[in-house]
N, C-alpha and C positions, 0 to 999 in steps of 0.2 A: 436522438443521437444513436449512432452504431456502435457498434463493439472495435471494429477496423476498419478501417481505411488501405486501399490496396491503389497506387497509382502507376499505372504502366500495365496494359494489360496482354501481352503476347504470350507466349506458349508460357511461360514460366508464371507473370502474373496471371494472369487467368486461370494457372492451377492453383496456384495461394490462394483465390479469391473464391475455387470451387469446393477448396478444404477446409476455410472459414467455415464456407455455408453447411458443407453436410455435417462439420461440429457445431451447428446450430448455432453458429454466431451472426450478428447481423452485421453484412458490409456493405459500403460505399465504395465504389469503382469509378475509375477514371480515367482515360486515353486520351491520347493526343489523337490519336484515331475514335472518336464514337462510338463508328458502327463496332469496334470489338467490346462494348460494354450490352451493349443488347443481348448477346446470350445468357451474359450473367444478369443481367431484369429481369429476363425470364425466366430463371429458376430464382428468383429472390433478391437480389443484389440491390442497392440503389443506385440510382446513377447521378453523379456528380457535376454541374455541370462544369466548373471549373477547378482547379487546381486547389485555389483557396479554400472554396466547398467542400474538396474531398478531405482537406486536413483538420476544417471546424468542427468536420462531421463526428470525429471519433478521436477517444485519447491517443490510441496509438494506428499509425501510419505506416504501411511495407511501400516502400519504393521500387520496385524493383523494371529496371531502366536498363539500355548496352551499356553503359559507361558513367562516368563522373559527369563529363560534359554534358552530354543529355538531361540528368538531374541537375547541372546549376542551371539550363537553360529555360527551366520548366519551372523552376524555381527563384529564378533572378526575379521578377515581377511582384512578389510577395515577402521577398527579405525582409523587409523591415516586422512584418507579421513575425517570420520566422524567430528573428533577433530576440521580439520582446514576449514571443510567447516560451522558448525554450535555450536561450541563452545564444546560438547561432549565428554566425552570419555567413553570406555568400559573398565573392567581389566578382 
């Protein structure tokens, strides 16, 4: 298990997930794009391979996405997880 979970990894995630690491925490990384989790492997990061993955992985989860609809959309596939692990739902 990591310490965080970071999912969306562009300019903004990708520095969350590079301030986790140099505070010595262990994170789990995740993009709808891949190839932008490979730099953070290479300095430490784990990589995720799905959505689900990246939220099992760790207590707490940074989303950081363009917008709302991007996270329902990334997230509709796993609601029901969502609902009954932290009270949530998505429609």
């Amino acid at each position: 298990m990591s310490d965080v979970s970071v999912i969306g990894l562009g300019e903004m995630g990708s520095a969350l997930a590079r301030a986790f690491l140099a505070g010595e925490k262990t994170v789990t990384a995740w993009s709808r794009n891949p190839a932008r989790a490979a730099p953070l492997q290479a300095v430490g990061a784990i990589g995720a391979a799905t959505v689900a993955d990246a939220i099992a992985a760790s207590p707490i989860t940074v989303i950081c996405l363009s917008d709302y609809a991007a996270t329902l959309s990334i997230l509709e596939d796993i609601g029901v997880a969502i609902r009954s692990e932290v009270g949530l739902w998505f429609n």
